[in-house]
SELO-712795 format. One line per field, with one value per residue (C-alpha): residue number from 1; x, y, z. Coordinates in pm, whole numbers. Layout:
nr	(NUM:...)
x	(X:...)
y	(Y:...)
z	(Z:...)
//
This chain:
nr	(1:2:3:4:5:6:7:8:9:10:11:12:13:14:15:16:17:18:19:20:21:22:23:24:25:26:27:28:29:30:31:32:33:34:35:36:37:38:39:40:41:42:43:44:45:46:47:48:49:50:51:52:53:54:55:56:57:58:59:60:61:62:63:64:65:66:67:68:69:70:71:72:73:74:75:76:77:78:79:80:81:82:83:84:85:86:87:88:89:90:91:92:93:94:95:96:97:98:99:100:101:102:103:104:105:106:107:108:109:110:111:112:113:114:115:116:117:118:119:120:121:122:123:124:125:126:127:128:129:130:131:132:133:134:135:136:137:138:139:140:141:142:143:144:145:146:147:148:149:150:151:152:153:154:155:156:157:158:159:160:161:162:163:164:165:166:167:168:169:170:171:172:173:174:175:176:177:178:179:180:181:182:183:184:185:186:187:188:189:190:191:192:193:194:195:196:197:198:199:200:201:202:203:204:205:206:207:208:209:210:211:212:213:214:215:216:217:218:219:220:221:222:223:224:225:226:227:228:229:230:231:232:233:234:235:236:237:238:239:240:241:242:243:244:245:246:247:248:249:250:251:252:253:254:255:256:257:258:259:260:261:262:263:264:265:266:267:268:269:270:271:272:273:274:275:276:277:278:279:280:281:282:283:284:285:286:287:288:289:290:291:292:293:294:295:296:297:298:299:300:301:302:303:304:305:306:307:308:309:310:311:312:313:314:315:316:317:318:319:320:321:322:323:324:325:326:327:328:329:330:331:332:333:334:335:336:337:338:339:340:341:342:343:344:345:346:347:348:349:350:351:352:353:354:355:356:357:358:359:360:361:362:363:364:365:366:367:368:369:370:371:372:373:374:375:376:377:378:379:380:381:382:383:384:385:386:387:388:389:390:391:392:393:394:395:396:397:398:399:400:401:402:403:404:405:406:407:408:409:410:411:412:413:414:415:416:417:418:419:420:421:422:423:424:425:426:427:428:429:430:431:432:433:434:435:436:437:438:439:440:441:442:443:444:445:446:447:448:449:450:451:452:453:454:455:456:457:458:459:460:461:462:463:464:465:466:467:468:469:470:471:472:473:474:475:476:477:478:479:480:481:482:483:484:485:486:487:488:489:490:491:492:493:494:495:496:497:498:499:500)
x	(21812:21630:21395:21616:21768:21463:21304:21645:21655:21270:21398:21691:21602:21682:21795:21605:21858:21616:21725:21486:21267:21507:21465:21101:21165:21371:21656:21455:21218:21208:21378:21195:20877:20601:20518:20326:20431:20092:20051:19861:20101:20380:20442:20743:20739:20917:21218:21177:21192:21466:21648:21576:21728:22068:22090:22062:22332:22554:22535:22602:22242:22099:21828:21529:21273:20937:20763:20449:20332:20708:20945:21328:21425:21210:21340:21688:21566:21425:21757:21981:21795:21891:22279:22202:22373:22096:22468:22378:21992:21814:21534:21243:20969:20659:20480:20655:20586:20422:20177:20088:20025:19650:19759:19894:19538:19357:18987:18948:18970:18902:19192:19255:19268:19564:19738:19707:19876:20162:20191:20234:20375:20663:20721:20789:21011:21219:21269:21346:21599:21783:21722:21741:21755:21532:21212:21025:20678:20484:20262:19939:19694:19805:19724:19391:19326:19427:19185:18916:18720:18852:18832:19080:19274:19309:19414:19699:19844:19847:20024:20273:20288:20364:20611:20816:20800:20992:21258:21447:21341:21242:20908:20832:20433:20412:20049:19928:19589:19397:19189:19064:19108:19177:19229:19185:19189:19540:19663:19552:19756:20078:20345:20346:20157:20352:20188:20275:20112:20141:19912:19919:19919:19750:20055:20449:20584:20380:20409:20471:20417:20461:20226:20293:19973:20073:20400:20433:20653:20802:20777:20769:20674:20336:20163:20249:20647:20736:20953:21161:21228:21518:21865:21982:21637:21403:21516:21242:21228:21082:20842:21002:20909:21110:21006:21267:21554:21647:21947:22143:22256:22328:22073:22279:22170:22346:22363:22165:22435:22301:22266:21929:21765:21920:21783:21436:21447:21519:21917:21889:21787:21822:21975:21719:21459:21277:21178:20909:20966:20651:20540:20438:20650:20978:20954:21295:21215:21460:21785:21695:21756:22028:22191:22162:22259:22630:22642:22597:22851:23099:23072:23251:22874:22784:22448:22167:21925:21641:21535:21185:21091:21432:21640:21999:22179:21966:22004:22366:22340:22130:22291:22644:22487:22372:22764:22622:22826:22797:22935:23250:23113:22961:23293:23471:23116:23018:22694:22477:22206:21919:21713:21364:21137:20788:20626:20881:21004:20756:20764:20891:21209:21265:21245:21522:21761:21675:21765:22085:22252:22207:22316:22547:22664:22662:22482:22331:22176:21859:21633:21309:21238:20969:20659:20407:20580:20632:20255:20214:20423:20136:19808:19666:19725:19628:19905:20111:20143:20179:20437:20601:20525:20776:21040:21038:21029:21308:21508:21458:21574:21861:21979:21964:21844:21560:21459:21107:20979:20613:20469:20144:19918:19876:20103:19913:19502:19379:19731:19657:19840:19828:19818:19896:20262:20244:20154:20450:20699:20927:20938:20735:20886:20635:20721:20468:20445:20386:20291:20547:20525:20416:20695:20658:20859:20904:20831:20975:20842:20859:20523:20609:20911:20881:21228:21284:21151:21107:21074:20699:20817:20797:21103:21161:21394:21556:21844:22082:22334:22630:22538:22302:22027:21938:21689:21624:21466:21143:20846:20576:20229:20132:19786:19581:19844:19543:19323:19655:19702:19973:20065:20287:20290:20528:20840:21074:21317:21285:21567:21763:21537:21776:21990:21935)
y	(4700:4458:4712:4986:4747:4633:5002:5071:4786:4890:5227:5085:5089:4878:5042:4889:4972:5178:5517:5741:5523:5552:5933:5961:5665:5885:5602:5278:5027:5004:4650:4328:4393:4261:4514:4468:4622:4581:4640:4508:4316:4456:4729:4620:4427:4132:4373:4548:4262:4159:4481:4467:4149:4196:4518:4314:4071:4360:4406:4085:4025:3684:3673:3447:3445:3243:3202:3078:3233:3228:2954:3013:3031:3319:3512:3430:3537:3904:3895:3869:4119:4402:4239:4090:3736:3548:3409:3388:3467:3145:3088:2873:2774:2604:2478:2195:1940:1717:1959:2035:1682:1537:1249:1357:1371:1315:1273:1306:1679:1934:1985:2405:2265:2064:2300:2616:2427:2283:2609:2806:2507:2471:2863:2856:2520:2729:3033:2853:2649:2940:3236:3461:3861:3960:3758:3790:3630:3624:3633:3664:3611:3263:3219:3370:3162:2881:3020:2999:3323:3613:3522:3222:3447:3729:3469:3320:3669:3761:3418:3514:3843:3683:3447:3659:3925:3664:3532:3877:3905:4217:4087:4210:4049:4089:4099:4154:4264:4035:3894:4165:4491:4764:4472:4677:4411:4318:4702:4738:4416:4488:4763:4937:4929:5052:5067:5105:5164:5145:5456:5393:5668:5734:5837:5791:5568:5457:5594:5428:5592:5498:5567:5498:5423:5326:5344:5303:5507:5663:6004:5974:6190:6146:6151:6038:5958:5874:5564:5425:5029:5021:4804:4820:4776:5031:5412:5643:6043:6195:6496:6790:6982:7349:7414:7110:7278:7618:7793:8122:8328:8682:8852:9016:9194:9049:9135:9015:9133:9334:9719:9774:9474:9553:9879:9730:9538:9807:9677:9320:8979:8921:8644:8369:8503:8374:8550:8470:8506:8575:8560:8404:8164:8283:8609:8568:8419:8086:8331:8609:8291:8213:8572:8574:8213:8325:8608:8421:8195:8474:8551:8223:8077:7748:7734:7445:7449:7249:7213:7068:7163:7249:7031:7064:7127:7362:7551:7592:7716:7955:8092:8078:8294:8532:8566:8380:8062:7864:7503:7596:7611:7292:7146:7222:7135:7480:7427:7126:7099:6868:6777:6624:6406:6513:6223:5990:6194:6190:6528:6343:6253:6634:6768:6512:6605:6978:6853:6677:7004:7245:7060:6856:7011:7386:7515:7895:7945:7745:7780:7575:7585:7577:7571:7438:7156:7040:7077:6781:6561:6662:6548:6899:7249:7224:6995:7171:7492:7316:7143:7473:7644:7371:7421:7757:7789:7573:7722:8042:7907:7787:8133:7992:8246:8115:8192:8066:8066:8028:8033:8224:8083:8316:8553:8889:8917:8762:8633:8323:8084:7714:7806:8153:8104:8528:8505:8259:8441:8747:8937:8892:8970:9035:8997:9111:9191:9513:9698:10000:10192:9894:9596:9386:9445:9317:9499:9412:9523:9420:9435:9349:9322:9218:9319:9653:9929:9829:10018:10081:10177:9969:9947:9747:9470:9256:8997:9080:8866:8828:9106:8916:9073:9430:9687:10016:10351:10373:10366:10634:10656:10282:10208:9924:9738:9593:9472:9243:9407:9653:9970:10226:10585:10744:10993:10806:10634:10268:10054:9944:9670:9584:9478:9142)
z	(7387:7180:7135:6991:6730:6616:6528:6400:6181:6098:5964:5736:5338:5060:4772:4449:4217:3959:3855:4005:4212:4532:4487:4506:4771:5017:4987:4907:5056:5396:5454:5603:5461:5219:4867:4607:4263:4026:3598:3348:3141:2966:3175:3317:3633:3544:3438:3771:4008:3835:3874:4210:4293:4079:4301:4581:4493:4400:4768:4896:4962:4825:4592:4533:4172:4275:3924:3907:3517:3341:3323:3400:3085:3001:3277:3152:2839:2989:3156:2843:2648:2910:2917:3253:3357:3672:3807:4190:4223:4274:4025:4130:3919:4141:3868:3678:3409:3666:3747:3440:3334:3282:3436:3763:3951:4254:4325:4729:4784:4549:4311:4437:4793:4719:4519:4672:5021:4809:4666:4986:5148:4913:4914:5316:5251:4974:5169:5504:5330:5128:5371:5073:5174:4867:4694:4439:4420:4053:4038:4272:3993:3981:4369:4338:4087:4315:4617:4454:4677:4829:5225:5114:4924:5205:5462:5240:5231:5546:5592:5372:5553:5920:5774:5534:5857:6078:5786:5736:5354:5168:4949:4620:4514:4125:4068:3662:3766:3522:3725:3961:3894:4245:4477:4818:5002:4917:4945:5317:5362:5193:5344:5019:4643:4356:4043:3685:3381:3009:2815:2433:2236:1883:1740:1854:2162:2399:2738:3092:3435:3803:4077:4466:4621:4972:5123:5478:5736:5418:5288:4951:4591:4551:4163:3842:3728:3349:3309:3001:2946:2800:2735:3084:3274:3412:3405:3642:3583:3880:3871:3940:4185:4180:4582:4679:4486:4619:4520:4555:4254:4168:3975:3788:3434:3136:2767:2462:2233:2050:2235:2025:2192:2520:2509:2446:2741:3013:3011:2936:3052:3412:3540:3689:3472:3102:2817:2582:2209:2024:1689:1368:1169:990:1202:1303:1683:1692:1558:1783:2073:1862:1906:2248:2324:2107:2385:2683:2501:2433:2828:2886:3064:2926:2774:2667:2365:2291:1960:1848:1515:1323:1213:1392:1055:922:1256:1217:849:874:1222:1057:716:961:1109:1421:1349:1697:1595:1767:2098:1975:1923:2279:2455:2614:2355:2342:2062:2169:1937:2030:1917:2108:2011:2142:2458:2774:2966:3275:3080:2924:3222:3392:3089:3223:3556:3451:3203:3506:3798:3673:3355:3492:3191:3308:2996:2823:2533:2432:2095:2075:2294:2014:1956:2310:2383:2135:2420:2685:2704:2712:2751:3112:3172:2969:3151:3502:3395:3246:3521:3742:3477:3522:3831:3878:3645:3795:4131:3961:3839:3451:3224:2976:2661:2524:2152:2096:1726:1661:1350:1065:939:922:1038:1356:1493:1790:1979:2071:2436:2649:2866:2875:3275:3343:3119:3320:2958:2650:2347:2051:1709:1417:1039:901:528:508:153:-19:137:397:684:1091:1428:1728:2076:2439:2570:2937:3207:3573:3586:3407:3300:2939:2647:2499:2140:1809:1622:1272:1325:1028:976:753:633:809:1050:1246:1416:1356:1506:1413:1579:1703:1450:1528:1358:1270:1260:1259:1555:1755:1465:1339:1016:1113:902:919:767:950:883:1049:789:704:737:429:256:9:257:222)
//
């Protein structure tokens, strides 16, 4: 019997209270044992640890703070500015002003000798007199310091590790890596490594990531997880992964709202699909989205949009000249306008508030708007499209119908893009200028369906005012479509171009 509670008691986890790190954690840490959570300074462990231990006391477990590089106060102080109150967790600093003074010296034994037994020998006395549930030890730096060579070192941990394994206590080691950087030795000691790190950017926020090393007897989410300090402690945005969130939907075909457009794409947009909106700036890409966001709408399905590079105001101008006018479904919530910053939002974070408006908010329709300015929140395009391609893929699995704008450079010639999403996208929409008789004019085409069976023609398309989105017959005899400077000279009448 003593057996069977002991592996059962081996398998129970203790929640650390961070948003996010559970998940990725399967539940938590596994209780009763020794961790060590490493940065370089500033990256947030003191915040953590602290988290951790007010989570604990939430629960009724006891907490314990050993501090060997920040005085009380200062953790007060880190405590206050999240709105914490330390009420209940014991806070023990080992080095005091005797210590530190000149005069407080001895000449026998080497000074490290002396100090690094106190040290551990006032840690056991502390714990054994408390019995606290949860510790926190900062920092290990300090006690290598205090070893003076690595053998010395090694053996003081795994001390720590048989004594802490007989005392009941979950162990966080806070370790700033300033001394020795990938301390191995310590890692194949420790029951789990958690690392985080602080990547400073040349222009916008900084950006902070989390990265289990070792964990074990736990399945956990390997690779890299954004993380926010903010008022409130630590908030952790796990990487999605679309294979762990499979869902059942009807892939049903649903209307654009406008019977031109529809047309185009063999019936409509399918549910569970995306569509990619191509073209080059002021083609008429973000209120084409716009048009078919208002239908979704109209169907009574709730619908997100993500906004990079317009403002939201100017948005609903425009979309309400144009007789889309969407700030009612604004007002009663069946519309939310995001508007993002790329160079202060990580892509772990965007794709959380993804997360968040489909599970939790129901929202079946989405729109990113658009793609170039989101590849400024990614460290390259490589990155970029694997993390699209999870998005997508979840989406899809969700049964949320997306809508993608990408902006080309140039406005008639040799027409490129920032990066090619055409082999993730279900439908590519294709947008273009074109010389008719002397004006300038717009062509609209889709250029490819997994879905349908699409139409192949070119048709003008234009907004007119109040009227919204208009497309017109098919457009025979252009020339020039593949060198980018379109032309037409065809029969087939143009559409009004004093219309607007």
């Amino acid at each position: 019997m003593a057996q069977t509670t002991t592996s059962s008691a081996a398998t129970e986890r203790c929640p650390t209270g961070i948003a996010g790190l559970d998940t990725i954690l399967g539940g938590g840490l596994t209780k009763h044992r020794l961790y060590l959570l490493e940065g370089t300074p500033g990256t947030g462990k003191t915040t953590c640890g602290l988290q951790f231990l007010l989570t604990g006391l939430a629960n009724g477990e006891s907490g314990l703070y050993i501090t060997l590089s920040e005085t009380a106060s200062e953790l007060r102080a880190v405590a206050a500015s999240h709105g914490w109150s330390l009420e209940g967790l014991t806070l023990y600093e080992l080095i005091d002003e005797e210590n530190l003074n000149p005069d407080f010296q001895q000449t026998i034994l080497h000074p490290s000798e002396i100090e690094l037994g106190e040290t551990i020998n006032n840690v056991m006395r502390l714990v054994d007199e408390l019995k606290p549930s949860r510790v926190i030890f900062d920092s290990l730096s300090e006690m290598r310091l205090l070893a003076q060579n690595s053998l010395r070192y090694r053996r003081q941990i795994l001390a720590f590790k048989h004594f802490f394994s007989t005392r009941n206590c979950t162990v966080l080691l806070l370790d700033d890596r300033s001394t020795e950087v990938g301390d191995l030795q310590l890692h194949s000691i420790v029951h789990g490594v958690i690392r985080l790190e602080q990547l400073p950017q040349e222009f916008g926020n900084e950006r902070r990531r989390l990265h289990i090393i070792k964990m074990r007897g736990i399945k956990f989410s390997g690779g890299y997880h954004d993380f926010v300090l903010e008022t409130g402690g630590m908030s952790l945005f796990p990487r999605l992964v679309a294979s762990n969130h499979p869902n059942r939907f009807d892939d049903t075909v649903v209307s654009t709202g406008v019977a031109e457009f529809d047309a185009l794409l063999g019936g409509g947009l399918v549910r569970g699909t995306n569509t990619l909106l191509n073209g080059p700036s002021g083609v008429g890409k973000t209120t084409t989205a716009i048009g078919c966001v208002l239908s979704a709408l109209q169907r009574g399905e709730r619908a997100a949009y993500y906004l990079f590079d317009e403002g939201i105001d100017t948005l609903l101008s425009r979309s309400r000249s144009l007789g889309m006018d969407i700030s009612p479904y604004l007002e009663d919530g069946s519309l939310v306008l995001y508007q993002i910053n790329p160079a202060a939002l990580s892509p772990g974070e965007f794709t959380t508030r993804i997360r968040h408006a489909v599970e939790v908010e129901n929202r079946k329709f989405a729109v990113i708007d658009s793609l170039n300015a989101y590849l400024q929140a990614m460290p390259g395009e490589k990155f970029l499209l694997l993390q699209m391609h999870e998005i997508l893929s979840y989406l899809s699995r969700q049964g949320v119908t997306t809508m993608l704008v990408l902006g080309q450079h140039g406005l008639v010639g040799e027409i490129r893009s920032d990066v090619d999403l055409s082999y993730l996208s279900d439908s590519v929409v294709m947008f273009r200028y074109f010389e008719a008789h002397g004006d300038i004019a717009t062509a609209i085409s889709v250029i490819k369906s997994r879905t349908n069976h699409h139409a192949r023609t070119i048709h003008e398309f234009r907004l007119q005012p109040q009227n919204g989105l208009q497309i017109g017959p098919p457009l025979k005899n252009f020339e020039g479509i593949l060198s980018g400077l379109p032309t037409y000279r065809g029969a087939t009448p143009m559409m009004n171009s004093n219309a607007d």
